[in-house]
Backbone as numpy.savetxt, mean C-alpha at the origin, in Angstrom:
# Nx Ny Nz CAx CAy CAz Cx Cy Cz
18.18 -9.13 -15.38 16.89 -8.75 -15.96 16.55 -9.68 -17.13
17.65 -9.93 -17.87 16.96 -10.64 -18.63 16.96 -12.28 -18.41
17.56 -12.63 -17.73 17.15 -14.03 -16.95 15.91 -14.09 -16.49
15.63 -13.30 -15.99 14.01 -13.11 -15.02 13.32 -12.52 -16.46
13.41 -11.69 -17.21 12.23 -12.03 -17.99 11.85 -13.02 -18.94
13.30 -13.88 -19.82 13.21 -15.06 -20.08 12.33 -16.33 -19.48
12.70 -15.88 -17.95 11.85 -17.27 -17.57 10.52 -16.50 -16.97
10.03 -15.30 -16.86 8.55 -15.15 -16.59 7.74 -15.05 -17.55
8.58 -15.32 -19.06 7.85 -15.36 -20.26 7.41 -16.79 -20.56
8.27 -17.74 -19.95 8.12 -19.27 -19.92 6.52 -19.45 -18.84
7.00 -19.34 -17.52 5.84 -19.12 -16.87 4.61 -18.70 -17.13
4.69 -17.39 -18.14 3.31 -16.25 -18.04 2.66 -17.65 -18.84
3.29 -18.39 -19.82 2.51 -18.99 -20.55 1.51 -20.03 -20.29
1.71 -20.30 -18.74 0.41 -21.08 -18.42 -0.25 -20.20 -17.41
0.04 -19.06 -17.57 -0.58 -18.04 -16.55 -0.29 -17.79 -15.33
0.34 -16.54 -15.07 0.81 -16.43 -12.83 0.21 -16.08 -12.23
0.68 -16.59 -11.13 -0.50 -17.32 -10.46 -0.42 -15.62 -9.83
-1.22 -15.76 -8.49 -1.55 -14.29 -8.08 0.08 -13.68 -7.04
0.42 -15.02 -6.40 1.56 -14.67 -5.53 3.05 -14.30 -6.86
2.98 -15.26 -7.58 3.86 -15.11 -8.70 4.04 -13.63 -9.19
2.47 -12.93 -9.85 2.79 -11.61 -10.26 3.42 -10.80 -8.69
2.86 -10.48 -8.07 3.36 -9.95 -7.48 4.75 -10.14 -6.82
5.34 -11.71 -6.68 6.82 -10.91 -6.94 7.35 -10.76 -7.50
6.81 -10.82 -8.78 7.79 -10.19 -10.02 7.64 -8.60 -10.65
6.12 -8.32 -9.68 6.29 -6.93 -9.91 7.00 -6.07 -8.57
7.04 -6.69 -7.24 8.02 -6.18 -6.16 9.40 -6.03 -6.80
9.95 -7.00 -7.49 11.30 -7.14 -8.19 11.30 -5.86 -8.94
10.36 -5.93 -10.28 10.26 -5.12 -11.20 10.54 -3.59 -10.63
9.87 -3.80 -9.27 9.23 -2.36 -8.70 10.76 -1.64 -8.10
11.46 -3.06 -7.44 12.49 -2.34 -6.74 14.30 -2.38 -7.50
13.44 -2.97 -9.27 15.04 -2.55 -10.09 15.54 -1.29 -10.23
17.03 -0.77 -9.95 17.54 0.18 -10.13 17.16 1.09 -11.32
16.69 2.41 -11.31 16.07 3.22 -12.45 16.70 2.91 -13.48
17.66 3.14 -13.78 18.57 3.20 -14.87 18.43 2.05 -15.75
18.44 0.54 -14.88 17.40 -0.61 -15.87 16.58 -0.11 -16.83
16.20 1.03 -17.12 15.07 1.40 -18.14 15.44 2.33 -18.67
16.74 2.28 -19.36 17.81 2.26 -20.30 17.39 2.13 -21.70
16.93 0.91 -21.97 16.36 0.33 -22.75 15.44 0.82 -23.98
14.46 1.40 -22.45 13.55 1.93 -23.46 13.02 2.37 -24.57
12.37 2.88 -25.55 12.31 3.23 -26.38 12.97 4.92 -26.33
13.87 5.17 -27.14 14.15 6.53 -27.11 15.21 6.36 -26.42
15.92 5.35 -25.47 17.48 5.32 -24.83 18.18 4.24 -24.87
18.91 4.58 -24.28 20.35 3.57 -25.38 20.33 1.96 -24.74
20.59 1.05 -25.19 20.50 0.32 -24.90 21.42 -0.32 -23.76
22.88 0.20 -23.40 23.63 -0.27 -22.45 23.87 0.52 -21.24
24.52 -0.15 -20.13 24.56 0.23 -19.01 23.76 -0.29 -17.95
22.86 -0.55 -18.22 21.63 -0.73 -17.20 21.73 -1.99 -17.18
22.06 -3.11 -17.45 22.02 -4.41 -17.65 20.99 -5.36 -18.20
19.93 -4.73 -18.26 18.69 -5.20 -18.79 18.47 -5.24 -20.50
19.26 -4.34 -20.91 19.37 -3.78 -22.22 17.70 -3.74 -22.81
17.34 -4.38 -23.74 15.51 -3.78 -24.01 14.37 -4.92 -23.14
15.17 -5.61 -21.94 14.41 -6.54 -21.55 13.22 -5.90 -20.96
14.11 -4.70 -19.88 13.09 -4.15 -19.14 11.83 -3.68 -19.43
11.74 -3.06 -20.66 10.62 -2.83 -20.94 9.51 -3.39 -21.31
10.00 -4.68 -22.17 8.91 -5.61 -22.38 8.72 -6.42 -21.01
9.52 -6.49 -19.92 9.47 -7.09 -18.85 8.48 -6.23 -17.72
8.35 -5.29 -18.13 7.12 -4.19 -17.61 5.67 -4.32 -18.07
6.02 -3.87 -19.68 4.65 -4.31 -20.56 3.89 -5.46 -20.10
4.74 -6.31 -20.32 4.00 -7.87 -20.07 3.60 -7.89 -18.56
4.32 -7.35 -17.74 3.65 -7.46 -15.66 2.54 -6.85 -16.11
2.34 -6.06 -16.78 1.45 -5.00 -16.60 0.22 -5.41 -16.97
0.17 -6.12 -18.52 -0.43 -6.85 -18.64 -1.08 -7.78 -17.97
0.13 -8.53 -17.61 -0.65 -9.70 -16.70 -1.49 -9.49 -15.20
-1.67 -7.95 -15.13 -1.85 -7.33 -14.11 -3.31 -7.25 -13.78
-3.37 -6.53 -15.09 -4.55 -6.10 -15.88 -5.49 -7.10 -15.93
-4.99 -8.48 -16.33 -5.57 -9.95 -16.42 -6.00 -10.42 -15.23
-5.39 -10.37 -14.40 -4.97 -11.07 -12.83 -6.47 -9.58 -12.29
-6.11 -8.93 -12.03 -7.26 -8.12 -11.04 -8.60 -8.68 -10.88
-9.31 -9.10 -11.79 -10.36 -9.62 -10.91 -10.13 -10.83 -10.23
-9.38 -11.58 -10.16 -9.32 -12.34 -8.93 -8.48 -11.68 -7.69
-7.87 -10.73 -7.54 -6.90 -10.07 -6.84 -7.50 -9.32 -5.93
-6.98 -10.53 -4.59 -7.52 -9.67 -3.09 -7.45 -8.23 -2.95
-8.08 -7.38 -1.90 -7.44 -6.06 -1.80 -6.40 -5.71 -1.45
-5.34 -6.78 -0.93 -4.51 -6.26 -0.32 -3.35 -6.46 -1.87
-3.21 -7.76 -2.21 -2.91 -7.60 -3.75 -3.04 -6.66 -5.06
-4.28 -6.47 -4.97 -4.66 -5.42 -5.92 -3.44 -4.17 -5.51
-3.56 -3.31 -3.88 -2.72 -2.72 -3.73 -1.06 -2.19 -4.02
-0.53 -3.85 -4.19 0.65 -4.22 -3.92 1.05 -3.80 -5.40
0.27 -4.76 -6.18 0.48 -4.13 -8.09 0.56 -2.83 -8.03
-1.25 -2.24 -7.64 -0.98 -0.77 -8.01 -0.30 0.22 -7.59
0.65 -0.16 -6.81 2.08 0.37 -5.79 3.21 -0.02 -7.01
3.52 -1.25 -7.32 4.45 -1.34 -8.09 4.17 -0.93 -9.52
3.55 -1.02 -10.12 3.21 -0.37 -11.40 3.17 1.14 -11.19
3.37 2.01 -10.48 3.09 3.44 -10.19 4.24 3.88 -9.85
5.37 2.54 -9.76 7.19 3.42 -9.57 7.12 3.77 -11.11
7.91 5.16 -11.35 8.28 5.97 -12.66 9.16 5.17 -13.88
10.08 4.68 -12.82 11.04 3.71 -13.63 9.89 2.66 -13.91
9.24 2.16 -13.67 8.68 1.05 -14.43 7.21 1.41 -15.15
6.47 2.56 -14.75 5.36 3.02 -15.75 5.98 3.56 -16.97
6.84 4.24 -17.10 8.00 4.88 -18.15 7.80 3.94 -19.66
8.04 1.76 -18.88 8.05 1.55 -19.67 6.95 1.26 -20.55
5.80 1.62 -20.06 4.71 0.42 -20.17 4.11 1.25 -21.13
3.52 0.72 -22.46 3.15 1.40 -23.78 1.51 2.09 -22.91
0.96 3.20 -23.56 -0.28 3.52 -23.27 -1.62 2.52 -23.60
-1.42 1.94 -24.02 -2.56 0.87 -24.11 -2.65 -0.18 -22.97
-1.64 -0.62 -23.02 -1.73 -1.57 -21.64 -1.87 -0.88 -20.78
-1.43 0.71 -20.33 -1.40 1.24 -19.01 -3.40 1.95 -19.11
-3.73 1.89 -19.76 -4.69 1.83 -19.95 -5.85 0.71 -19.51
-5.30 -0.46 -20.13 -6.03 -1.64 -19.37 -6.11 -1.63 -18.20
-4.36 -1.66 -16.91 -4.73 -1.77 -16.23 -5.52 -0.65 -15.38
-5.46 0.31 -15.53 -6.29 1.09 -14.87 -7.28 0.96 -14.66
-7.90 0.36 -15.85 -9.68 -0.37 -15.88 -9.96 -0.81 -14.96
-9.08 -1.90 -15.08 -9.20 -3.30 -14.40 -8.96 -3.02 -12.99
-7.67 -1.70 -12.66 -7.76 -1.39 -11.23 -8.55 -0.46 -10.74
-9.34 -0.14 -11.06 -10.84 1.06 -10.95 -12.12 -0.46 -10.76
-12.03 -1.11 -11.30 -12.93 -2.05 -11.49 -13.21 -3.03 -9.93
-11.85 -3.40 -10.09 -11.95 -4.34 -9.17 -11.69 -3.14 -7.76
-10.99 -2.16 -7.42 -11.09 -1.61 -6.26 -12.75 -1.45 -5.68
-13.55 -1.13 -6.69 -15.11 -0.87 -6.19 -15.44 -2.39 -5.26
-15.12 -3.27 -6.06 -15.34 -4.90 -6.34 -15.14 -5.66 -4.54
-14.04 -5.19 -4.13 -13.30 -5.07 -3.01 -13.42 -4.27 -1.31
-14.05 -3.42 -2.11 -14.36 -1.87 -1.15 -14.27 -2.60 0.37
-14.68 -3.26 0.52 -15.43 -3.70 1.90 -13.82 -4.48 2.64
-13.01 -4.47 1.81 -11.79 -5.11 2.17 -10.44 -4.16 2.44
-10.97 -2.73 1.47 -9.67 -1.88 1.48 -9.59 -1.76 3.11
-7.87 -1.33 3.10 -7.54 -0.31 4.54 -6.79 0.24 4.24
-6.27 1.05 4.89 -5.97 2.34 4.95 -4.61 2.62 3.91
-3.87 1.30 4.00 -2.57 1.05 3.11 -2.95 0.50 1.69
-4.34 0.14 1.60 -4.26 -0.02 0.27 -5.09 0.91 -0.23
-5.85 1.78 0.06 -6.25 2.69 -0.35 -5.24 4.03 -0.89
-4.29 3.66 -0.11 -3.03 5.02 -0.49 -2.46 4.05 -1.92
-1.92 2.84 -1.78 -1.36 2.61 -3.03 -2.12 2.72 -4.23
-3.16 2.34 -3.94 -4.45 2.42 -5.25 -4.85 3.69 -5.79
-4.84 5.08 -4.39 -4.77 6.31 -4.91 -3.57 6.52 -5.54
-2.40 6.54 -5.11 -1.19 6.49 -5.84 -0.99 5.89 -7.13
-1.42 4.59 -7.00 -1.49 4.06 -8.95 -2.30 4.95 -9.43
-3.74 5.31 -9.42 -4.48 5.87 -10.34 -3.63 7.47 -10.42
-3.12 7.89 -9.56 -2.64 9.78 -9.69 -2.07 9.24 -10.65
-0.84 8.72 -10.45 0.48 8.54 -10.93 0.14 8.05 -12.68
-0.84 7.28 -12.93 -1.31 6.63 -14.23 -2.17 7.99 -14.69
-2.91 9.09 -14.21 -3.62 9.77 -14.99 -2.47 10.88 -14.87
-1.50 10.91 -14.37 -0.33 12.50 -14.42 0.46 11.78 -15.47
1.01 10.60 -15.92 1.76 10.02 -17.15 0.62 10.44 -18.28
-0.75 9.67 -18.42 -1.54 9.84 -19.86 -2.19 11.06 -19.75
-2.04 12.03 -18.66 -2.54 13.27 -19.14 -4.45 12.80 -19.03
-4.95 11.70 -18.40 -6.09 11.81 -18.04 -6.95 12.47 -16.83
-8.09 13.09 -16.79 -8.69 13.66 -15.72 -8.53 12.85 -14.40
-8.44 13.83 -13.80 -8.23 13.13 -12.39 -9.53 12.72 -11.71
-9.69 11.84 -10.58 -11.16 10.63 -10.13 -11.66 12.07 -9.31
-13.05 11.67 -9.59 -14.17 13.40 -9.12 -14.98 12.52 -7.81
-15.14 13.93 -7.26 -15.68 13.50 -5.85 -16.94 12.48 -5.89
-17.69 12.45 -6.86 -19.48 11.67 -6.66 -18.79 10.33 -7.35
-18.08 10.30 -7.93 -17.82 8.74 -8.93 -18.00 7.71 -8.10
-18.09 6.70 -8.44 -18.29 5.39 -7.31 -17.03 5.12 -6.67
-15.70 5.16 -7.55 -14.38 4.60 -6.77 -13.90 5.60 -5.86
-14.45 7.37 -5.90 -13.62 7.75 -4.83 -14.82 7.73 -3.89
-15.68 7.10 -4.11 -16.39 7.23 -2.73 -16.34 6.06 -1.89
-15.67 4.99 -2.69 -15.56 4.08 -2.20 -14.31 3.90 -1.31
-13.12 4.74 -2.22 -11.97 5.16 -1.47 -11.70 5.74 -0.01
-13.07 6.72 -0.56 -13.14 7.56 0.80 -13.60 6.93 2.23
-14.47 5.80 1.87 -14.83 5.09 2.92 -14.34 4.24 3.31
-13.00 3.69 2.84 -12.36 2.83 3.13 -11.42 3.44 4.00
-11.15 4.81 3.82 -10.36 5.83 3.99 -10.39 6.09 5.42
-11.79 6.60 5.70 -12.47 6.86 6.51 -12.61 5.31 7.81
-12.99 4.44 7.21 -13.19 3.33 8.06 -11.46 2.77 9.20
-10.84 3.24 8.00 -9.23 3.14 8.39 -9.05 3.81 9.69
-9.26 5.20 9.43 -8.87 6.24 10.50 -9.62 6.12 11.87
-11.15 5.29 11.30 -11.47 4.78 13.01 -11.21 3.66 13.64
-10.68 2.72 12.55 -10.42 2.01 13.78 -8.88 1.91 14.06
-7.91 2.76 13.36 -6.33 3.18 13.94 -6.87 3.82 15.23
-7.65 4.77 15.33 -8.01 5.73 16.83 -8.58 4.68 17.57
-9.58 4.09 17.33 -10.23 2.76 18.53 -8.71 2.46 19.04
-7.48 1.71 18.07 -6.57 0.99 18.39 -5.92 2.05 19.36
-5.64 3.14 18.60 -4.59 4.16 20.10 -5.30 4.08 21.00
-6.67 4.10 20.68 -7.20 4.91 22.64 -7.16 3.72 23.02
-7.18 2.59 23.09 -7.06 1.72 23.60 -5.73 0.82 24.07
-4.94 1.19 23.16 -3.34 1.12 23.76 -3.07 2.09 24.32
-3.07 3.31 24.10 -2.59 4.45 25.16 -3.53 4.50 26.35
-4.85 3.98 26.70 -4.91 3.56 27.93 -4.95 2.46 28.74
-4.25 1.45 28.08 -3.62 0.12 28.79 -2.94 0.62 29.92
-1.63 1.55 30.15 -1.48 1.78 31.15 -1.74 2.56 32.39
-3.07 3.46 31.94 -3.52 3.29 33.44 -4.29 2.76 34.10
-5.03 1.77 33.18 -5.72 1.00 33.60 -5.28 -0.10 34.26
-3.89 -0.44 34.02 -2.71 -0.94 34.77 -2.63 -0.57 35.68
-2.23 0.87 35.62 -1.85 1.00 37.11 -3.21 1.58 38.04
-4.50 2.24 37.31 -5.27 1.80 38.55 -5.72 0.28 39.24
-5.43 -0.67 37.89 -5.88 -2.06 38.40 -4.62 -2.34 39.62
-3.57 -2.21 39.75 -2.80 -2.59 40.43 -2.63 -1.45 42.05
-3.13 -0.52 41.93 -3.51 0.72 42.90 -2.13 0.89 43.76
-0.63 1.47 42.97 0.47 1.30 44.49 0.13 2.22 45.13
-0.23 3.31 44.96 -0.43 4.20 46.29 -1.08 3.80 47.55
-2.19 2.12 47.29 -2.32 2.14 48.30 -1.51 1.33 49.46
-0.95 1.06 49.20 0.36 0.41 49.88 0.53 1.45 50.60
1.42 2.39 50.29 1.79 3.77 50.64 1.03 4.66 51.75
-0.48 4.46 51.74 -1.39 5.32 51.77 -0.74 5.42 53.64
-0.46 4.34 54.26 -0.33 5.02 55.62 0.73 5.46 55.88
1.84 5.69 54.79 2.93 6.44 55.21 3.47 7.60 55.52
4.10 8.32 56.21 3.78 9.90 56.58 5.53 10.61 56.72
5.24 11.54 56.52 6.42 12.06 56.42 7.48 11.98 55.36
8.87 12.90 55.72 9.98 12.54 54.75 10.21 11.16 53.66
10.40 11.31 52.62 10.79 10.02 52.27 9.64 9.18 51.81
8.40 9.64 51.94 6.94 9.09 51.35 6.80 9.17 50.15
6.49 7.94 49.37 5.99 7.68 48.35 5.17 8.58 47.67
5.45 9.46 46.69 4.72 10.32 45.44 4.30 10.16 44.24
2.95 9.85 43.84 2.96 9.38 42.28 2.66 10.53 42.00
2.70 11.11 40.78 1.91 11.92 39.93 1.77 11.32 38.16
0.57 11.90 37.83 0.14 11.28 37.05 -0.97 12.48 36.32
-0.38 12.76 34.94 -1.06 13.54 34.22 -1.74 13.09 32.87
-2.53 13.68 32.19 -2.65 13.41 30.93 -3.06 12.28 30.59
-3.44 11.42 31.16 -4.14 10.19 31.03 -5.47 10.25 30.45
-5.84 9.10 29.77 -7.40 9.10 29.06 -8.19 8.39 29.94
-7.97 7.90 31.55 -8.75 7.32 32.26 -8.89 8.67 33.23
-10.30 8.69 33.60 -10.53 9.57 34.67 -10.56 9.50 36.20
-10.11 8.31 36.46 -10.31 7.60 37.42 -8.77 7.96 37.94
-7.54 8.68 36.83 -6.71 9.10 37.60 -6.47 10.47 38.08
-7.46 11.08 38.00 -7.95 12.58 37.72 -7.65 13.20 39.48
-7.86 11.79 39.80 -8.46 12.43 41.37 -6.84 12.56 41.96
């Protein structure tokens, strides 16, 4: 931990780039809890990070906050997923966790037309998770970002269903395109070929 924040403090200083923050907040996101040891209010050893972690939070967080308006939707997501693990909001002072929220309310509207369905859950998840830490009101149904949420939400769930009905009837459209029964069809007696076939979304196997 503190190797990696030594040198993302070297880095931050000409600014990271967009792929950069994010893997240093995937890292950040997937250090062992106890790294945040540190903190203010706990002891400093054990965790290996000793007080890195926290300023090594502060500062992602920051630079988070900075970074969002250029930050695709699928990026934007990825932060507000990693900034929303406990172990690493824990460390982040209320002012900065403050910024970024702005900045991720801001730019999610900014984006709308890009969310899906996975970044709409992480982005709901950062904002819960950031207003259940500061004790702020939770996002109301008419506001612009959950309606924007919602339609991203919404846009998600139709075209996952376009995608099933359309993979779950690849195969009978298979097998009516390929028709074996009629091979079969003049065979009689013992030992004759039986398809059955239920539950299908083509009607054409109905018969």
């Amino acid at each position: 931990v503190r190797a990696m924040a030594a040198r993302l403090r070297e880095v931050a200083t000409s600014g990271l780039q967009a792929q950069q923050l994010l893997y240093a907040l995937g890292a950040l996101a997937k250090m062992p809890a106890d790294s945040a040891e540190g903190r203010e209010g706990g002891g400093g050893g054990g965790g290996g990070g000793g007080n890195e972690a926290p300023a090594l939070a502060a500062m992602l967080c920051g630079a988070a906050a900075d970074a969002a308006p250029t930050l695709t939707a699928n990026k934007l997501g990825i932060a507000a997923w990693a900034l929303a693990r406990p172990a690493v909001l824990l460390q982040v002072p209320s002012s900065v966790a403050a910024r970024w929220e702005a900045a991720l309310r801001a730019r999610a509207v900014q984006v709308r037309e890009h969310l899906h369905w996975r970044t709409v859950g992480h982005i709901e998840l950062g904002l819960r998770t950031l207003a259940g830490r500061e004790g702020w009101p939770p996002s109301r149904e008419g506001e612009p970002l959950t309606r924007c949420l919602t339609a991203a939400a919404a846009r998600g769930v139709a075209v996952a269903s376009e995608r099933s009905t359309r993979l779950n009837g690849a195969p009978a459209a298979l097998l009516l395109r390929l028709s074996p029964w009629a091979a079969a069809a003049g065979r009689k007696g013992r030992g004759a070929p039986l398809l059955i076939a239920g539950f299908d979304p083509d009607s054409g196997l109905d018969a």
